[in-house]
Structures are given as structure tokens and as C-alpha cells.
C-alpha positions as CSV (number, residue, x, y, z in Angstrom):
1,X,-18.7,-28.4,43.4
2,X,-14.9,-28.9,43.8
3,X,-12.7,-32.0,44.1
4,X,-9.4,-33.1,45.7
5,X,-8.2,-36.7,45.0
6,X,-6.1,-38.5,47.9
7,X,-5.0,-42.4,47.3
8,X,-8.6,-43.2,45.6
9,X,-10.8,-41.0,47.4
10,X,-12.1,-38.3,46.2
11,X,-13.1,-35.3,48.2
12,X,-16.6,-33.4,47.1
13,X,-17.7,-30.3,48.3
14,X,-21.7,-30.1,48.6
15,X,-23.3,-26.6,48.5
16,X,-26.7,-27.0,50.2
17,X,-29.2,-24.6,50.3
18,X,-32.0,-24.0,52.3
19,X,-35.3,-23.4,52.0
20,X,-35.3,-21.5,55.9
21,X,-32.9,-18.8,54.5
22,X,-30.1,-17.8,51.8
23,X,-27.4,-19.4,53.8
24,X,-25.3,-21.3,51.7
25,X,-23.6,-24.2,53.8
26,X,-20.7,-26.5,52.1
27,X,-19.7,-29.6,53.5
28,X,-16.7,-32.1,52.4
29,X,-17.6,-35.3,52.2
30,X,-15.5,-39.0,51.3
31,X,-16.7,-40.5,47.9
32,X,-15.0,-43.8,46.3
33,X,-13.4,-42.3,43.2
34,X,-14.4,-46.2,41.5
35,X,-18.1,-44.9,41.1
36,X,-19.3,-44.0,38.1
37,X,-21.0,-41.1,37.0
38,X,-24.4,-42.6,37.9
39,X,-23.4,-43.7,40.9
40,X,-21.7,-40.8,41.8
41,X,-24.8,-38.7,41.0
42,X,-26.9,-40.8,43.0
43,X,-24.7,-41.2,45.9
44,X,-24.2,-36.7,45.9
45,X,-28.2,-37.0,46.3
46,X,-28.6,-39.2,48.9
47,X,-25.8,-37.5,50.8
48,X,-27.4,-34.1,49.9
49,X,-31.1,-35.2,51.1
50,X,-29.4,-37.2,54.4
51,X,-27.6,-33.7,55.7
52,X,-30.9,-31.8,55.1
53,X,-32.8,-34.0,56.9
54,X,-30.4,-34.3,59.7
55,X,-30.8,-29.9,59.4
56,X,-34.6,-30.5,59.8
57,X,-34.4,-32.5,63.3
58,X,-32.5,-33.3,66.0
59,X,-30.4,-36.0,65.6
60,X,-30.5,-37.7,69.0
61,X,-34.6,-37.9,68.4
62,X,-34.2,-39.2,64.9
63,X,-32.0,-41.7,66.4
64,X,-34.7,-42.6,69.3
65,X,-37.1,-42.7,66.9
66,X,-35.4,-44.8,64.3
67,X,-35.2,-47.3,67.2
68,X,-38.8,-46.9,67.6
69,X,-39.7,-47.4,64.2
70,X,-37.6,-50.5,64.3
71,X,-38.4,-52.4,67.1
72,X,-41.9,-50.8,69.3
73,X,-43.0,-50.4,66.0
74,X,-42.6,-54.0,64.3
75,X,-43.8,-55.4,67.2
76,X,-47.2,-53.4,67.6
77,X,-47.9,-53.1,64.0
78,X,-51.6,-55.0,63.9
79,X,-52.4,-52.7,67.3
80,X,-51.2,-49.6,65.4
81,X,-52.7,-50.4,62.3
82,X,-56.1,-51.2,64.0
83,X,-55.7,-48.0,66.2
84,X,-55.7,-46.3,62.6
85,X,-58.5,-48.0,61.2
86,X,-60.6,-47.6,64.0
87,X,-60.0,-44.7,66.0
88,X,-58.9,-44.5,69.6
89,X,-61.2,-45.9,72.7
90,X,-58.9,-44.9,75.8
91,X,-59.6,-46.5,79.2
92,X,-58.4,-43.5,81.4
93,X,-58.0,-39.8,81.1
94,X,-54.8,-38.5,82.9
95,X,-54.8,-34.9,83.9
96,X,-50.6,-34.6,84.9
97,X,-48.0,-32.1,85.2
98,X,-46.0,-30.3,82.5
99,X,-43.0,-31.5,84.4
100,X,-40.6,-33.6,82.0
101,X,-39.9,-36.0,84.7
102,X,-43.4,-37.2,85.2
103,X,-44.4,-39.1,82.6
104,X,-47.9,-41.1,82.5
105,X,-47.2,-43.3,79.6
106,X,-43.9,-44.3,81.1
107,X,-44.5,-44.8,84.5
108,X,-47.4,-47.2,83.8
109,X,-45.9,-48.6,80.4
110,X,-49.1,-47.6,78.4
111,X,-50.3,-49.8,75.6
112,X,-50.5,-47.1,72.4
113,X,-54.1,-45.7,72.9
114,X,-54.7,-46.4,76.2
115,X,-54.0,-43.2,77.8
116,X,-55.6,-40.1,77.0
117,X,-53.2,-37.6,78.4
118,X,-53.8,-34.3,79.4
119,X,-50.6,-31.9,80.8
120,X,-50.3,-28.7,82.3
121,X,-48.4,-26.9,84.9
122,X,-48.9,-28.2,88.3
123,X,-51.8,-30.4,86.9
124,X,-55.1,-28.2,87.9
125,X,-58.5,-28.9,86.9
126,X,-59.9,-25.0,86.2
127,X,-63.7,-24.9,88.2
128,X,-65.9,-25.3,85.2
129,X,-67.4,-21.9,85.2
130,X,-64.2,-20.8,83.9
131,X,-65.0,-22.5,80.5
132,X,-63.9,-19.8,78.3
133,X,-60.9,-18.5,80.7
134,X,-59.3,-21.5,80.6
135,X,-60.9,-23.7,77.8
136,X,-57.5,-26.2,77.0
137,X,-58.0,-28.2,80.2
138,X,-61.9,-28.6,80.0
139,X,-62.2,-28.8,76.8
140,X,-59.5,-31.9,77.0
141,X,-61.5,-33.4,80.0
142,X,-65.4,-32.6,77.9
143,X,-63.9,-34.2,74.8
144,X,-62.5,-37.5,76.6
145,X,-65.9,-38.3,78.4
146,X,-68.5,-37.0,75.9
147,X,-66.6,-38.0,73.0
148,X,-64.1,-41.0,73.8
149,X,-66.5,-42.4,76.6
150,X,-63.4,-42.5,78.6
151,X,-64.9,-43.9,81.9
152,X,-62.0,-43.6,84.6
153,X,-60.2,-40.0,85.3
154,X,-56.8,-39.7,87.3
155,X,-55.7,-36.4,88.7
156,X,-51.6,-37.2,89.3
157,X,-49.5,-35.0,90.9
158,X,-45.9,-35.3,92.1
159,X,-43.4,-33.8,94.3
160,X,-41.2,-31.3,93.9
161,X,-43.3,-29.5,91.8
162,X,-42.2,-26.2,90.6
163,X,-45.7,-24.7,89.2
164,X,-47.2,-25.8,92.8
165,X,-44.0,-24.2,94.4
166,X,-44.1,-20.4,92.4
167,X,-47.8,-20.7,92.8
168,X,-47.6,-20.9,96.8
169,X,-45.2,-17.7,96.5
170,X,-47.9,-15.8,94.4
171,X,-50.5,-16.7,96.9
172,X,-48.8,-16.0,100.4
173,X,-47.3,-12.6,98.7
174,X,-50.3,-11.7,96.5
175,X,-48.0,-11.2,94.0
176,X,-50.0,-12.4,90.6
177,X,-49.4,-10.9,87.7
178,X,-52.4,-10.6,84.9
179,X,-50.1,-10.1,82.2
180,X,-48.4,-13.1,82.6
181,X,-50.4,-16.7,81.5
182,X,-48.3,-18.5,84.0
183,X,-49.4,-16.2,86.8
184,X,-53.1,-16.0,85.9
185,X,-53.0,-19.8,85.8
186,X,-51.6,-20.6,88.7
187,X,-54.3,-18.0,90.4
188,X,-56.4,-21.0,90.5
189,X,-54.1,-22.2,93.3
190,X,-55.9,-19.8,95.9
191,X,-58.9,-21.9,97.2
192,X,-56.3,-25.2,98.0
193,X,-54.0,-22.2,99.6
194,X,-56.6,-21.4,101.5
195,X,-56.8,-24.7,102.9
196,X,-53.6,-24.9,104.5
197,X,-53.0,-25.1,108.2
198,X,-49.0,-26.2,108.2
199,X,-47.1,-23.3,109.0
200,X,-43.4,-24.8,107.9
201,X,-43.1,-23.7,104.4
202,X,-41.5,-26.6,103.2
203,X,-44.5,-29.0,104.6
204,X,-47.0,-26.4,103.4
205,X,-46.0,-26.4,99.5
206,X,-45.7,-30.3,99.3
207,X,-49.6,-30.1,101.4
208,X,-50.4,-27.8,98.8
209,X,-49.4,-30.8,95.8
210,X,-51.7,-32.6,97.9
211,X,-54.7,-30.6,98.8
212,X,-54.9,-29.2,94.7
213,X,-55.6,-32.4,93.9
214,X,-58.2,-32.8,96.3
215,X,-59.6,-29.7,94.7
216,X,-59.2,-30.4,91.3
217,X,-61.2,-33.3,91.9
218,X,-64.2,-31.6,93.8
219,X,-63.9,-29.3,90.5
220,X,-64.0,-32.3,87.9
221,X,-67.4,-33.2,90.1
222,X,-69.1,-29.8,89.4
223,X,-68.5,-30.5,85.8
224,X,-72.2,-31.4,84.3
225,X,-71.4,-33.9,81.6
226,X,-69.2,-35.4,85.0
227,X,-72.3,-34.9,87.3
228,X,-74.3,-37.0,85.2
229,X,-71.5,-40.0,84.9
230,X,-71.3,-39.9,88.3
231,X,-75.1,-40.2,88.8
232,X,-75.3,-43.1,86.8
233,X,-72.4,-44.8,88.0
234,X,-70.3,-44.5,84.7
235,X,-67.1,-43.1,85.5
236,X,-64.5,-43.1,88.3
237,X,-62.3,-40.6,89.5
238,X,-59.0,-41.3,91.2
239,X,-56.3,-38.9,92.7
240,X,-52.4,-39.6,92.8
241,X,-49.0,-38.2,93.9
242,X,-46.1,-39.6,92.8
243,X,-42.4,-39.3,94.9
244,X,-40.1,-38.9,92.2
245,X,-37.2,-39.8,93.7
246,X,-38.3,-43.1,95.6
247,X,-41.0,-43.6,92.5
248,X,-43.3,-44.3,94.7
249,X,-47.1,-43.4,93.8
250,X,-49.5,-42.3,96.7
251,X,-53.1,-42.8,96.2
252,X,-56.3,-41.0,97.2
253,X,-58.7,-42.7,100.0
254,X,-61.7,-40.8,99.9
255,X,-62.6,-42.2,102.9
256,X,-60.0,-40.4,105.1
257,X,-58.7,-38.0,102.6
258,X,-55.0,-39.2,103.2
259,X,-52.9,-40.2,100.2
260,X,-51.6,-43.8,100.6
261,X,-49.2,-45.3,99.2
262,X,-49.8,-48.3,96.5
């Protein structure tokens, strides 16, 4: 540690080391030169610990979440606390895209535990004999109604999706690849593909957001734990597409399989 004294300030050096690798880092930092030796020990300590943690995370999210802590936070405490105590009892499951500007909890301003969200790219429910292919998705969905007793599933797509986009590419050029997980994933894409009838490309990919959704619903239905909710009246499935850029949401009406908007 070295120091350089300017008009009452003194200038200290802090070697830091981390426990990620043998990088030494130093950083000059202002101290009052009033402090005493305690002080000054304690203050070298809590500037040490603040620049590690500020190494450990991003400091815009530490910030956002600071601002969470302080206000969302406060406010909700007894709902969080109960959340805690007694588990999580979600009212809908909410099968979306991977996309980061489609955000469930955000566009609907959830209440903490009232979502059970599930992502992935181009939101596709898998057919359920592909239960150990692609487990993550059923697995999610199996856990939510057997488990949770969730009783109302939404399917939401949007536009401008890029998973939907790269998977209609892959289908019209049969050009999947089995060593990539994107590829083999988006191979679910084929049966809604095969359901188009627009022949502008443009009209066909944003048909396609449309018509997997459709699918991915008849899918969920095939699902036996589903089957039986359905039989008995206990659950409800609803499909959506969201236009990002007017955020407007478009609903399913099963009645004339036309999305409409709410």
C-alpha cells in the first residue's frame, strides 16, 4: 500500500486480489487524512469489499436491483414473506418466447407468484411423445399442472420472431442440422409448416407465429395429465400473439381459429 498526500487527502493504493485468478489489480482511491487508524482500517475494508463486489456483478443490475430492494420490495414485503412461508400457488402457466422483448411479467404487471413462466425459442409446446427428447418444456408444463394445480395455460407468441423466422428457412430448404440444439429444436416447426397455404414469404413466416400456436395447443391437449383436466373441466387453455411494436395482444377464438385482437 503506498501513499501520496495532497492538501489533506491522502491517496491509497488498494492491491486486490481475486479469488477467479492471480491478477493483482490496484486502484487509487481519496481517503480523509483526519481518520484515524481505526477508521482508516475500516474505511480500506469497506472500500476493498465495495470494488469486489462491484467485480462480482454488473453494476447497472446492482443498481436496478438496489432500486428493487428499496422500493418493489418494501412495498410487497408481507406478500413476499408469505410467498416464502408458503410456497407458490400460480394462477396461469405461460409458455413464451426466449425473445428479450417479450416479457410476460411485464406486459401484464404480474403480482410476485402469479406467473409461472416458461421460455424458449419461438415458444413451442414439443408433442408429448417427445418426453425425453425435449424434457425442459414438458417437464415445466407436467410440474405446473400436477404439482402447482395451475388451472389456466397461455401459449403467447409475438411478431417478428426470429426462432419462427430461421425455423421457416430450415423447413422450406430442409436444411436442419442434428448437431445443432437450435436446429433440432426448431424441427418441431414442420407439421405448422406444413400447414401453410400463403405463398408471400413475409405473410407465410408471421402465419407460421400464428399457426404454431395453434399447434402447440392441439399438442398441450394430447398431454394425459392435460387430457384429464380438460375432461373434468379443470383447466383452460388460451393462445396469444402479441404486435410488438403497436403492443397490441391478439387473442385465440377457437370458434373461428382467427386471432383477435383484445
Amino acid at each position: 500500500m503506498s501513499e501520496d498526500t495532497e492538501t489533506g487527502i491522502s491517496f491509497m493504493k488498494i492491491n486486490e486480489h481475486l479469488d477467479t485468478g492471480p491478477v493483482l489489480k490496484t486502484y487509487k482511491v481519496k481517503i480523509d487524512s483526519n481518520l484515524n487508524a481505526t477508521e482508516l482500517e475500516k474505511k480500506l475494508s469497506q472500500l476493498a469489499t465495495e470494488k469486489i463486489i462491484e467485480n462480482m456483478f454488473p453494476n447497472d443490475l446492482t443498481e436496478k436491483y438496489k432500486n428493487w430492494q428499496n422500493d418493489t420490495f418494501i412495498k410487497k414485503k408481507a406478500q413476499f414473506e408469505r410467498l416464502a412461508r408458503e410456497g407458490q400457488s400460480p394462477k396461469y402457466i405461460i409458455i413464451s418466447c426466449v425473445d428479450s422483448r417479450v416479457d410476460p411479467n411485464s406486459i401484464f404487471k404480474s403480482e410476485p407468484g402469479e406467473f409461472l413462466v416458461h421460455r424458449n425459442i419461438a415458444n413451442i409446446v414439443p408433442p408429448y411423445n417427445y418426453i425425453t427428447e425435449h424434457s425442459g418444456t414438458i417437464a415445466a408444463i407436467e410440474f405446473g399442472v400436477t404439482v402447482l394445480k395451475v388451472e389456466n395455460i397461455i401459449v403467447m407468441g409475438h411478431s417478428g420472431c426470429g426462432g419462427i423466422k430461421n425455423g421457416y428457412s430450415m423447413c422450406k430448404e430442409n436444411s436442419f442440422n442434428t448437431n445443432s440444439s437450435i436446429s433440432n429444436w426448431l424441427n418441431l416447426l414442420k407439421p405448422s409448416f406444413n400447414k401453410l397455404t400463403n405463398m408471400n414469404e413475409d405473410e407465410s413466416i408471421e402465419d407460421l407465429e400464428k399457426v404454431s400456436i395453434k399447434t402447440s395447443i392441439e399438442n398441450l391437449k394430447s398431454y394425459p395429465f392435460i387430457q384429464e383436466k380438460l375432461d373434468s373441466k379443470e383447466i383452460n387453455i388460451y393462445g396469444s400473439w402479441i404486435d410488438i411494436g403497436a403492443g397490441k395482444i391478439h387473442a385465440l377464438d377457437f370458434e373461428s381459429s382467427i386471432f383477435e385482437q383484445i
